[in-house]
GUFI-511152 format. One record per residue (C-alpha): y, z, x. Coordinates in steps of 0.5 Angstrom, whole numbers, padded with zeros to 4 digits, always signed. Last residue first. Layout:
YZX;...
This chain:
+0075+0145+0217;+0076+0150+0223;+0079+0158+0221;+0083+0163+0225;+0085+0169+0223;+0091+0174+0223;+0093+0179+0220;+0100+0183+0222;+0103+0190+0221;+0110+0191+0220;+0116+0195+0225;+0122+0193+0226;+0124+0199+0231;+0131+0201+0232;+0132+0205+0238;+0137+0211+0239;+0133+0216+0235;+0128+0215+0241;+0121+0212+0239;+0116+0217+0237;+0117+0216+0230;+0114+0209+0230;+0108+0211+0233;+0106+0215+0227;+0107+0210+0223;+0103+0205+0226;+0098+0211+0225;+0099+0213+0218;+0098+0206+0217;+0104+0200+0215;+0106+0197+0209;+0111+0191+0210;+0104+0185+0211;+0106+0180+0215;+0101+0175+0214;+0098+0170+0219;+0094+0165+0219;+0091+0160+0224;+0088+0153+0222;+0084+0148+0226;+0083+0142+0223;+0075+0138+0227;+0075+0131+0228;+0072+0127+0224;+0079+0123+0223;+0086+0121+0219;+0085+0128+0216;+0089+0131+0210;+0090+0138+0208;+0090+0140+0200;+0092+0146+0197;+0090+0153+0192;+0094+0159+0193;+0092+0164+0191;+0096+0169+0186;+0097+0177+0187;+0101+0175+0193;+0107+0172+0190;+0112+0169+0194;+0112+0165+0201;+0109+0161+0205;+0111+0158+0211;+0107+0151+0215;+0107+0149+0222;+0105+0143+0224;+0102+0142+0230;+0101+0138+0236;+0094+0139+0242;+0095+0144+0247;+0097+0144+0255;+0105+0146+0253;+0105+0147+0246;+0108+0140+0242;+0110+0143+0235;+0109+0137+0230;+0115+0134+0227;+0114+0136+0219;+0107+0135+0215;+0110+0129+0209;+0106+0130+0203;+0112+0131+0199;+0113+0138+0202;+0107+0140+0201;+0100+0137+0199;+0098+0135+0206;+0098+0129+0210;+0096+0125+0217;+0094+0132+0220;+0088+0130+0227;+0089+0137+0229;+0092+0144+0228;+0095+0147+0223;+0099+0154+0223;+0100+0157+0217;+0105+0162+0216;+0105+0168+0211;+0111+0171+0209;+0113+0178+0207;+0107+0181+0204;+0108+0188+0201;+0101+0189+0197;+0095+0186+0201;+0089+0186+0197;+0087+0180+0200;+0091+0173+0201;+0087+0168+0198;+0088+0162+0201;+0084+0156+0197;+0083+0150+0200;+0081+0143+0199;+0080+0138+0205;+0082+0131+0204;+0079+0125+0209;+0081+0119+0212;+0077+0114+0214;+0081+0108+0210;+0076+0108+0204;+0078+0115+0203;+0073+0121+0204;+0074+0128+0199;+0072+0134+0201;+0067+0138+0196;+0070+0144+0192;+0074+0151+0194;+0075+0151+0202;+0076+0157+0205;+0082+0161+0208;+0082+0169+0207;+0086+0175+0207;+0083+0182+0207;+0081+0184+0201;+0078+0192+0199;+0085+0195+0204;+0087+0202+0205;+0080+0203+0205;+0077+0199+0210;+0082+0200+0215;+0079+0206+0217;+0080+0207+0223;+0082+0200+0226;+0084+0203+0233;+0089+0200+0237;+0090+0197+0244;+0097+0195+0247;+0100+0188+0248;+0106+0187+0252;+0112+0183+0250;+0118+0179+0253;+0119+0172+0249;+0120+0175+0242;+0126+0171+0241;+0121+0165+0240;+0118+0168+0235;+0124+0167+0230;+0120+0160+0229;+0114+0164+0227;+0115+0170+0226;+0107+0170+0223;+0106+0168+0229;+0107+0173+0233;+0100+0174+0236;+0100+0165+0237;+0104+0167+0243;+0099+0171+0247;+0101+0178+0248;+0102+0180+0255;+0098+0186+0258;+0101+0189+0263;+0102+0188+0270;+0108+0185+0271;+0111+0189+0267;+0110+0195+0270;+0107+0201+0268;+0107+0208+0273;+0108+0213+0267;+0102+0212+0264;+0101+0206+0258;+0097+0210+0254;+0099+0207+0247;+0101+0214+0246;+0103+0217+0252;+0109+0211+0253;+0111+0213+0246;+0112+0220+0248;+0114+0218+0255;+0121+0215+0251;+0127+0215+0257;+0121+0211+0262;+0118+0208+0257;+0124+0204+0254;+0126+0202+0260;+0118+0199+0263;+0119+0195+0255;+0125+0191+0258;+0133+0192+0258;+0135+0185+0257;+0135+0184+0250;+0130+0184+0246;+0125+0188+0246;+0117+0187+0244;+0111+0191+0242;+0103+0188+0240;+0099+0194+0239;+0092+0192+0237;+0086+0191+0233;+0080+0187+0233;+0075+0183+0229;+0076+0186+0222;+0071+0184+0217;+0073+0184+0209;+0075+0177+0207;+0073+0172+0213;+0073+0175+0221;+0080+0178+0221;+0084+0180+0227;+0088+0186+0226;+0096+0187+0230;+0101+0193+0229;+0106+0190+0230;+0113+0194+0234;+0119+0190+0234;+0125+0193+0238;+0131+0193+0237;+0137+0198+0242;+0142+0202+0237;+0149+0201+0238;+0151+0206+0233;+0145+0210+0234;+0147+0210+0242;+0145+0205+0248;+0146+0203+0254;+0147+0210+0257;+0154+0210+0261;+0153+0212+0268;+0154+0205+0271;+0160+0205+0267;+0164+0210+0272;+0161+0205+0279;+0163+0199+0276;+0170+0203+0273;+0171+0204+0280;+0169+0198+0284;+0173+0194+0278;+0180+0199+0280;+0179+0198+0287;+0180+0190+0286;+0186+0191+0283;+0189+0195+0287;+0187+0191+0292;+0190+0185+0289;+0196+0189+0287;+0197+0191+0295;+0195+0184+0297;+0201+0181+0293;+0200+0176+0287;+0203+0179+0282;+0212+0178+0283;+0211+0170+0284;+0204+0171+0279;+0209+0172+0274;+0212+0164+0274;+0204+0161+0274;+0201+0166+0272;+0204+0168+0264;+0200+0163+0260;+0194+0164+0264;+0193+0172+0261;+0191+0171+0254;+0186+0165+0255;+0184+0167+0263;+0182+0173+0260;+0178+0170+0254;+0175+0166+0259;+0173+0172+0263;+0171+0176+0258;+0166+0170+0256;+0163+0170+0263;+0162+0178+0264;+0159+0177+0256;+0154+0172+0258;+0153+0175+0266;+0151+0182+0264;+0147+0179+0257;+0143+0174+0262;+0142+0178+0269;+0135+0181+0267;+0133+0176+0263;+0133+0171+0270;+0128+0175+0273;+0125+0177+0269;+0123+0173+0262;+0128+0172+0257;+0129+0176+0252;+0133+0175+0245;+0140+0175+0243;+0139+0182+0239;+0142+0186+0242;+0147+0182+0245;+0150+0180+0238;+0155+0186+0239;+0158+0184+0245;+0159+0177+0242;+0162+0178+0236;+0166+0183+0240;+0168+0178+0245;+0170+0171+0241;+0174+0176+0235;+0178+0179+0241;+0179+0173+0244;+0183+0170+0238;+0186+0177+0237;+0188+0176+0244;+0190+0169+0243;+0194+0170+0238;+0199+0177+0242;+0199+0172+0247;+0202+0167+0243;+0206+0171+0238;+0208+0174+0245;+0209+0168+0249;+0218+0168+0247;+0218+0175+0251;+0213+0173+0257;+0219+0168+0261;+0225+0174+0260;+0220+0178+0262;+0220+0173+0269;+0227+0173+0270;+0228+0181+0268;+0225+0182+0275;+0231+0179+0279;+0230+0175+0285;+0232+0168+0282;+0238+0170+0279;+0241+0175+0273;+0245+0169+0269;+0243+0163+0271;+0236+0165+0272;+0236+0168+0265;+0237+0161+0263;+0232+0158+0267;+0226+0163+0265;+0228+0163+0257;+0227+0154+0258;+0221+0156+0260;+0219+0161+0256;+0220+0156+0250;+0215+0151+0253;+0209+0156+0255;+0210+0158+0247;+0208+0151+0246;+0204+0149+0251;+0200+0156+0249;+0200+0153+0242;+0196+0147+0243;+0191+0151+0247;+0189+0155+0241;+0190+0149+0236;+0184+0146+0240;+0180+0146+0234;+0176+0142+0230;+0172+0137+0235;+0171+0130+0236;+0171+0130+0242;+0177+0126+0243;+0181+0133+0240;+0178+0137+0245;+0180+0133+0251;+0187+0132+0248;+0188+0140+0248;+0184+0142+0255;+0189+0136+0258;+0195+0140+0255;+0193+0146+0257;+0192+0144+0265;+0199+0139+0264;+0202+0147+0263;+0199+0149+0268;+0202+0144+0273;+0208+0145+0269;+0209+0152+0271;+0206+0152+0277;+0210+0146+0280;+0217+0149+0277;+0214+0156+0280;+0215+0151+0287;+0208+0150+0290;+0209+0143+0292;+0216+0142+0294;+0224+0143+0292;+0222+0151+0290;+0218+0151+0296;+0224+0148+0302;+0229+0154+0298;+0223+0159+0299;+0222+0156+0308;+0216+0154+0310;+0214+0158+0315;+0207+0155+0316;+0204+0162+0317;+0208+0164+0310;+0207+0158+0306;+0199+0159+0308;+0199+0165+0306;+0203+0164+0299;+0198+0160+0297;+0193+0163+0298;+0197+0169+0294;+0198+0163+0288;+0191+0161+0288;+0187+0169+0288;+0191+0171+0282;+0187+0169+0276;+0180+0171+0280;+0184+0178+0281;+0186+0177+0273;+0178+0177+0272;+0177+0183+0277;+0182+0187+0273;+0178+0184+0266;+0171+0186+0267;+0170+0192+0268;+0175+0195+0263;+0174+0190+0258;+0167+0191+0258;+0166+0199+0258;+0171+0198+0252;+0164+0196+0249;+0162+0202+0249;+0154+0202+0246;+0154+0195+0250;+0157+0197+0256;+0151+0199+0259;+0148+0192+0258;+0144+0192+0264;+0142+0198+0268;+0145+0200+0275;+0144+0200+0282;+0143+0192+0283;+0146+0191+0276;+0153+0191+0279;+0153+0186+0284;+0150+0181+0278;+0156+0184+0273;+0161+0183+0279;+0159+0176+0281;+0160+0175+0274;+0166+0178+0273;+0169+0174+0280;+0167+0168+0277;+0170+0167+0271;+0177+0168+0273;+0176+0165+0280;+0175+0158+0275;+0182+0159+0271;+0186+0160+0278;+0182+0154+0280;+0184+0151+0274;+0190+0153+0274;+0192+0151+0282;+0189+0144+0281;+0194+0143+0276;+0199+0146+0280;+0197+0141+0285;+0197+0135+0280;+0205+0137+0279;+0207+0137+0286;+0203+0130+0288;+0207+0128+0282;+0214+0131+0285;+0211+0129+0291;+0210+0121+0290;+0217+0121+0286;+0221+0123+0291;+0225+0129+0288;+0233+0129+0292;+0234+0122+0293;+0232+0120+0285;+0236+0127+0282;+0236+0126+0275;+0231+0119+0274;+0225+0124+0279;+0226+0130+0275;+0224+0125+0268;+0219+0121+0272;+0215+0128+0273;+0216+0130+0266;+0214+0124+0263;+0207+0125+0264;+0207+0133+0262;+0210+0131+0256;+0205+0126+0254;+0199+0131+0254;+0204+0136+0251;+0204+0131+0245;+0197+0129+0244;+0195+0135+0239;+0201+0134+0235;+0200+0126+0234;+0191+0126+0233;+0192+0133+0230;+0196+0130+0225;+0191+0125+0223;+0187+0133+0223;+0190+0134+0217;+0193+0141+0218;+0193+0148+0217;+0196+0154+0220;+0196+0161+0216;+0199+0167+0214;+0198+0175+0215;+0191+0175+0218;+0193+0175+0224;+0195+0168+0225;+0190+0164+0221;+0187+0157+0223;+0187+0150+0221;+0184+0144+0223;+0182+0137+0219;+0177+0134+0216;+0178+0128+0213;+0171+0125+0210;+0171+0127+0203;+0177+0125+0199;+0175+0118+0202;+0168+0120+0198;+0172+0119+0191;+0166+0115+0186;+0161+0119+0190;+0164+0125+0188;+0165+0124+0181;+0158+0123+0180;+0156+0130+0184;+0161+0133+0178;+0169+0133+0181;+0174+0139+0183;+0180+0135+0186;+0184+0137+0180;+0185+0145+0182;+0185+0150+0177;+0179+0153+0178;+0179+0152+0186;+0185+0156+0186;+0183+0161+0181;+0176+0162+0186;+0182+0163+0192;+0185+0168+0189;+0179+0172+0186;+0176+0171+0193;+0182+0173+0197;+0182+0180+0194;+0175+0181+0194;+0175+0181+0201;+0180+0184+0203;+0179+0190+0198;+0171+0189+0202;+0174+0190+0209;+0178+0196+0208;+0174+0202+0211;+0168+0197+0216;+0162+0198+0212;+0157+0203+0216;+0157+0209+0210;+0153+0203+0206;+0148+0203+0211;+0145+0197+0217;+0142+0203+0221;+0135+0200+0219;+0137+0195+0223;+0138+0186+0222;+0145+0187+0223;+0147+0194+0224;+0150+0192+0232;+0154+0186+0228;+0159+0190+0225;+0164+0185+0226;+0163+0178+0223;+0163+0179+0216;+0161+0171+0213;+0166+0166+0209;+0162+0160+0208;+0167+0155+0204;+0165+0149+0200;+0165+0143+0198;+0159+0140+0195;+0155+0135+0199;+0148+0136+0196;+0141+0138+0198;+0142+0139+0206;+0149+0139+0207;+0154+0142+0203;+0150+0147+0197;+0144+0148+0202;+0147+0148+0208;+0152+0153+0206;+0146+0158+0204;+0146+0161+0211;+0143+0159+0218;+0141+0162+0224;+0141+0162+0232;+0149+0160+0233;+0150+0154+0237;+0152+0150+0230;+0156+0156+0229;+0161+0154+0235;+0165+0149+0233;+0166+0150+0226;+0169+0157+0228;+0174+0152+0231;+0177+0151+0224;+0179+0159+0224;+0180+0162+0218;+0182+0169+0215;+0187+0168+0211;+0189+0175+0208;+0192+0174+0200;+0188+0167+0201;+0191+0162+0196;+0194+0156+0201;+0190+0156+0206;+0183+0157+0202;+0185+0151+0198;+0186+0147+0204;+0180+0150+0208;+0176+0147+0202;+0180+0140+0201;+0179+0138+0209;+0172+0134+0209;+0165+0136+0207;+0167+0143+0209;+0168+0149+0211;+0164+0153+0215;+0166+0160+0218;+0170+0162+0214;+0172+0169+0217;+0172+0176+0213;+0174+0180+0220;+0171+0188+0219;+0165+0189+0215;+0158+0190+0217;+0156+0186+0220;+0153+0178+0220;+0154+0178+0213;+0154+0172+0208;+0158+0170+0202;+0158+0162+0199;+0164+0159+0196;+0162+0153+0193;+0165+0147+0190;+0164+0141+0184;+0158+0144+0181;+0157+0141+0176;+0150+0137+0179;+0147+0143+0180;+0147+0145+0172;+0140+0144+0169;+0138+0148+0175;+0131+0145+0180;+0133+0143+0187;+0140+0146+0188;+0137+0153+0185;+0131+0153+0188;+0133+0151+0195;+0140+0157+0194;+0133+0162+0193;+0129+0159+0198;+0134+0159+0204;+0130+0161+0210;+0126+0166+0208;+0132+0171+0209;+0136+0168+0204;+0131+0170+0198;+0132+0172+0192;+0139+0169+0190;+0145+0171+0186;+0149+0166+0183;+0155+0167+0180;+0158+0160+0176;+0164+0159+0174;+0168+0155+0169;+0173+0150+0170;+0181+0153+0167;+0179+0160+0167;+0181+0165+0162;+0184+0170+0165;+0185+0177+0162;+0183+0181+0167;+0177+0185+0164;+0172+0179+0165;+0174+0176+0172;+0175+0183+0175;+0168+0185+0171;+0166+0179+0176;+0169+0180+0182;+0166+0186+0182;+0160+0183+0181;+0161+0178+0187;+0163+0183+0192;+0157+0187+0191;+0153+0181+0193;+0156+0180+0198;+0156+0187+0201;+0148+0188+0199;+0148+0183+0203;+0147+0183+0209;+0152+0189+0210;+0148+0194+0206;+0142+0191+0207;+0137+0197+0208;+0133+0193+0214;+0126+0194+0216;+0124+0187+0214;+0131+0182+0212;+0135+0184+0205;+0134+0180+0198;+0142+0180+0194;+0144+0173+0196;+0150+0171+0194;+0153+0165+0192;+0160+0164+0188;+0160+0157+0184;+0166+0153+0181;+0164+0149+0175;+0165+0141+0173;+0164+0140+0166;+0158+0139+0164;+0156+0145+0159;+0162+0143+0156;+0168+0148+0155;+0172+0150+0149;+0170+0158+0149;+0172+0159+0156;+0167+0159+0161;+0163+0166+0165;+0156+0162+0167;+0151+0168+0170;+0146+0168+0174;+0140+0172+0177;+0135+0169+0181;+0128+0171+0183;+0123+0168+0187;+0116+0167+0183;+0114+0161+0188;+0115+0158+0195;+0113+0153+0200;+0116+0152+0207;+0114+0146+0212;+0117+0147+0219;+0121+0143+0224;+0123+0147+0230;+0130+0147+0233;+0132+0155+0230;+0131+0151+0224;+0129+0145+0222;+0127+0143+0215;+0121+0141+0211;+0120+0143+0203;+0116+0146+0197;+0119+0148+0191;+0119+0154+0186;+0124+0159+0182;+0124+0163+0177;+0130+0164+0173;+0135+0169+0170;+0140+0168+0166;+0146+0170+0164;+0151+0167+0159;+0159+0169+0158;+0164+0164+0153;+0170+0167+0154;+0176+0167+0149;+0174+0172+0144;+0174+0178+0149;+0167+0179+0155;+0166+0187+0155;+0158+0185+0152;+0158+0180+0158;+0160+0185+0164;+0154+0190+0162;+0150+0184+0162;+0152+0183+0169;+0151+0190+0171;+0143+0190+0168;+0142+0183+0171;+0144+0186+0178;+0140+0192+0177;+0134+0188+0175;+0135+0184+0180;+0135+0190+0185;+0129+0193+0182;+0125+0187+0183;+0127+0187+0190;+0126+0194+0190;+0118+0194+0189;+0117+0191+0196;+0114+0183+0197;+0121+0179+0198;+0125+0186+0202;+0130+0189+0197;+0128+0195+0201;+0127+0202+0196;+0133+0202+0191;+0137+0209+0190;+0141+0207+0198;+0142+0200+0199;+0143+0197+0192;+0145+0203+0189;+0150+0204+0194;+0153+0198+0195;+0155+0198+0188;+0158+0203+0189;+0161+0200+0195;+0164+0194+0189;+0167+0199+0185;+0170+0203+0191;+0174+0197+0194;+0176+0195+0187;+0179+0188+0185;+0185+0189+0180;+0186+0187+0173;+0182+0194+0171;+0187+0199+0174;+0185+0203+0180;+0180+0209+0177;+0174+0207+0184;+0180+0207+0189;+0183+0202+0192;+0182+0199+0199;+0189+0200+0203;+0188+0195+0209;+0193+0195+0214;+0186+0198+0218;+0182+0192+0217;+0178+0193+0223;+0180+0186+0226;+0187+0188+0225;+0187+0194+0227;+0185+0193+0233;+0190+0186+0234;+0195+0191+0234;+0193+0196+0239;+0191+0190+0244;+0199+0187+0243;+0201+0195+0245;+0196+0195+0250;+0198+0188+0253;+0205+0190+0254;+0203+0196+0257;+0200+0192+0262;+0205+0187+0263;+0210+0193+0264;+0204+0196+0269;+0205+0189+0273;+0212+0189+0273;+0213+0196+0276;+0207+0195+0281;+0210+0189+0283;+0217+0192+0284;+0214+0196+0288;+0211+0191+0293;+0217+0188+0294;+0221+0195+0295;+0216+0196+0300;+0209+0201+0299;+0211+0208+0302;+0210+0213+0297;+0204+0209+0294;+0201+0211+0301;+0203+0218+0301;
């Protein structure tokens, strides 16, 4: 009854504020199926030959993730998947026409470097890694002529199916391959398919390549394909050295999918892709990083399957790389590596672009930035001397800028509460509920966390309005003065601008976002006063006469948003455990932080002349019951599901004492996310039962495994912070295994003149069948080493410990690895090593069928020794 009592004021807010609410839904609808390519119509596996197939290229997914068992380095599938992928390509060659020359090769490659990843200096050293490549060119081209190379990786990550990552990318390019051969065309430059064996080893095979290949220095731009999903948005993510890459993608892309912006944030992003390798580390080619964005509960999983690719994804891929591939071939700034170096002015500019829904693109050189980025900001200073010069004795100068910085400060403020208030609601929330209910429904999110952020957005003007009230100042006095909707308005407008200006003078590449906001804000106000004219200050079609010019504003920045927030709801699951108890708040506080902003984004525009007809206690109040509510009603929700699975590493752990003596044997588990190991016990007593935890363990309790147990993670370790250890047997073990590794010293130690001494090792890693990696952790007075050129990477500095180098190996187990350590001392150089094997005992994985069909459980059985020379 008290609905049916409301004023006619506060009616007319409720009808105004359900008018932006359907509006917002019907904008959110569209940005949907945008991000999950339901415009997209994939073509069937019989479509005509001259065009890309989404159906050709998944059954290619099919075999690579399904028919083929793990493309995993050291598993039989990773050979099958090269002899498929050759198999494939020599089937394209035979249909090859008289006017192209097709060759395909495969090469092993070898090598040894130091890099940081992960914010951690590290040597790696490789061998017997597979690439496959073919060189599709027309008949009368050089073998120097300068080529255009597409990359993908086809190895998948431990436990992992890889239909997304990357059986997907590599899908994508054999495709493109036929679609190149059967269309007709003849490229102008010739194109290079590379497909790599070992991006998840950090990069080695595109390190191979760029190190060793005959034809690295006629590569005169890239297109690299990743996955961090499953499908949906193909964004570029990386784009570079300078602006030619994204302006060719501009301008050929049948659906651009490119945001300047992405550049910014990727370098926080824990990972890496073969972009760096081509543009950075070992070359500066241009290039474009295109990379699957949604999908990302799968990624890393064993749910990472191919009926998981999002419908539509892979048409649009294929449909923008060929176009974009026969403009990079035609274009005449494709130069060999000497060319480049004579016209690296043509390298330098970057520029900012972006597109819009994917149905056109923006881009700019960013000197043009520099003028259109900082007009607002120009504008919103001229303004105030502009109204004081129009009616100099009504507007003091002095109130009128007192005014506009007022209004200023009221966005801001209004933009703070609206980050705030969701996160002091996701803090409250986790007091009686568990974290991340939200995350196997991540509508649970937007429900939550969007009412209370647009209170936050509301709380300014309704303070205001108070205190305006209880002083008595009169509306007419308002408008002139202070806190007129004339001051809002360009008080927020002044808040973009500056935001805009501020992100170009820090070097960044986007602010594109802002910049529009200013102007679609412009346009709306112009509509605003005139619709004053004509309908009157009071009448509620003056404010939606504001909203209809920044639709195509809003409705870009909730697409904007939209990609920011789910990205990131999905990537919470495997961002890493922090210990209580600030890991249990993180994924809560992050996301409710991030929705926050992407509220004020989407929703700030419209506050300052709409908040008149909003910001009325009854709508706050309504607004503030709304989040109880849904805070209450997502609460009930379980996190996770076999859609939004929970990650779990489970190791099984044996410490060895020379080549056949097993010391010790343990469980070593670790989540994570912010529900921890007690979670999982408490909704899987089975596991609990069988590693005889009982059902009062706490983790406070428990044993820890110690740091150096993961190392054979190492750097990836460091996500793995929230851990337990858990005793095992080692039965029979002996029998499984006649070797276990081994480190030993292979002849006499060499002594230098300067004090220094060379030890010459042996590593025989055993009778071990499935190794993925062994790292070597190397302690002590190290000056040297037969890797990476001689040079050992910046030590790790453990908190109470001595430095050291950390060194991973890869390719090959049958072979031992014969090196050498340099010592500037007598003292004594202590090496850890651990090898991740991928086969497990009938007990580990026993133990891994017990977990819940909701969890992911990354299992693998790690050796660990520990040696002194």
């Amino acid at each position: 009854m008290a609905f049916w009592r409301m004023s006619t004021s506060d009616a007319t807010g409720f009808k105004f504020l359900f008018s932006i609410v359907f509006i917002y839904a019907l904008m959110s609808a569209i940005v949907y199926s945008v991000l999950h390519m339901k415009f997209i119509s994939p073509l069937p596996s019989d479509a005509p030959l001259e065009r890309f197939s989404e159906a050709r290229a998944v059954e290619h997914i099919r075999v690579l993730a399904e028919e083929i068992d793990g493309r995993q380095e050291g598993r039989p599938g990773l050979k099958e998947a090269a002899t498929y992928i050759k198999s494939q390509l020599e089937m394209v060659k035979e249909r090859a026409g008289p006017n192209l020359r097709v060759e395909v090769e495969e090469t092993q490659v070898d090598g040894s470097f130091s890099m940081m990843f992960l914010g951690h200096s590290i040597s790696l050293g490789y061998r017997n890694h597979t690439n496959i490549l073919m060189r599709i060119s027309s008949m009368d081209s050089h073998d120097t002529d300068a080529s255009v190379l597409m990359n993908a990786h086809y190895d998948s990550p431990v436990n992992s199916p890889g239909a997304g990552d990357c059986g997907s990318c590599v899908a994508s390019l054999l495709e493109l391959a036929r679609l190149v051969v059967d269309s007709g065309w003849t490229p102008p430059r010739p194109v290079i398919f590379l497909f790599n064996g070992a991006e998840e080893l950090f990069m080695l095979g595109s390190h191979g390549f760029m190190t060793k290949h005959k034809l690295k220095d006629t590569i005169g731009a890239f297109i690299n394909v990743e996955a961090s999903g499953t499908g949906g948005i193909d964004l570029v993510c990386q784009s570079g050295p300078g602006s030619w890459p994204s302006q060719v993608y501009s301008q050929a892309a049948v659906y651009p999918m490119a945001q300047s912006s992405a550049q910014d944030v990727f370098p926080v992003i824990p990972g890496d892709t073969d972009y760096r390798m081509f543009a950075e580390d070992y070359a500066d080619i241009p290039g474009l990083d295109i990379i699957f964005l949604l999908g990302g509960y799968y990624y890393h999983t064993s749910f990472d399957t191919v009926d998981r690719i999002v419908p539509g994804s892979m048409q649009a891929r294929g449909e923008n790389l060929i176009s974009v591939l026969k403009a990079f071939t035609s274009s005449s700034r494709l130069k060999v590596a000497s060319e480049r170096k004579d016209a690296n002015n043509d390298m330098v500019e970057r520029a900012v672009f972006f597109d819009y829904l994917t149905f056109f693109m923006v881009y700019y050189p960013r000197r043009v930035a520099m003028v259109l980025h900082n007009i607002p900001a120009a504008l919103f200073l001229c303004v105030p001397f502009f109204l004081y010069m129009m009616e100099p004795k009504t507007h003091p100068l002095l109130s009128i800028l007192w005014a506009f910085l007022k209004g200023v400060v009221n966005h801001f403020a209004g933009i703070l509460l609206g980050v705030i208030f969701p996160v002091l609601f996701a803090v409250i929330r986790l007091f009686f509920a568990y974290p991340m209910s939200w995350f196997a429904h991540s509508y649970l999110a937007f429900l939550m966390f969007i009412p209370c952020s647009f209170f936050g957005l509301l709380i300014p003007r309704a303070i205001s309005d108070r205190v305006s009230h209880s002083q008595g100042v009169s509306s007419k006095k308002i408008m002139k003065v202070e806190p007129s909707d004339e001051a809002r308005f360009w008080g927020a407008f002044g808040f973009y601008a500056f935001a805009t200006t501020a992100y170009f003078f820090a070097g960044l590449n986007g602010g594109f976002m802002t910049f529009v906001i200013c102007i679609s804000m412009l346009l709306g106000w112009i509509a605003f006063c005139m619709s004053v004219k004509s309908y009157g200050y009071n009448s509620i079609k003056s404010p939606m006469f504001y909203v209809i010019p920044l639709v195509p504003c809003l409705l870009y920045a909730l697409y904007f948003g939209g990609i920011l927030a789910l990205f990131l709801i999905e990537k919470m699951g495997m961002m890493g455990a922090i210990p209580p108890p600030y890991g249990y708040y993180l994924a809560d506080v992050a996301v409710a932080a991030v929705i926050g902003i992407v509220t004020g984004l989407c929703l700030g525009p419209v506050i300052p002349i709409c908040d008149r007809w909003l910001a009325k206690s009854s709508i706050l109040k309504f607004l503030l019951h709304f989040s109880v509510v849904m805070l209450a009603v997502s609460s009930q929700f379980f996190p996770y599901s076999k859609d939004a699975p929970k990650r779990v590493v489970l190791q099984h752990t044996f410490i060895s004492a020379g080549g056949n003596e097993i010391t010790g044997s343990s469980y070593d588990l670790a989540v994570i996310d912010s529900n921890s190991m007690e979670f999982i016990f408490k909704h899987a007593p089975e596991v609990a039962e069988e590693l005889h935890a009982g059902p009062s363990f706490s983790l406070a309790n428990a044993e820890a495994s110690p740091q150096e147990a993961w190392l054979a993670l190492f750097p990836i370790s460091c996500v793995v912070t929230t851990n337990g250890r858990f005793s095992a047997k080692a039965n029979n073990i002996s029998e499984r295994y006649s070797q276990f590794p081994h480190l030993q010293t292979h002849k006499p130690q060499t002594t230098f003149k300067n004090g220094t001494r060379r030890v010459h090792l042996e590593l025989s890693l055993g009778s071990l069948e499935e190794i993925w990696v062994t790292v070597l952790n190397i302690t002590g007075p190290l000056s040297g080493w037969s890797f990476a050129d001689g040079k050992p990477p910046a030590p790790e500095l453990p908190p109470g410990g001595p430095p050291s180098y950390i060194l991973r190996l890869s390719g090959n187990s049958g072979e031992k690895w014969n090196f050498w350590l340099e010592a500037s001392s007598e003292d004594e150089v202590r090496v850890d090593v651990a090898v991740l094997d991928q086969r497990l005992d009938e007990e580990t994985i026993h133990l891994k069928g017990l977990f819940p069909k909701w969890s992911d459980v990354i299992a693998y059985t790690s050796f660990l020794s520990t040696y002194f020379f």
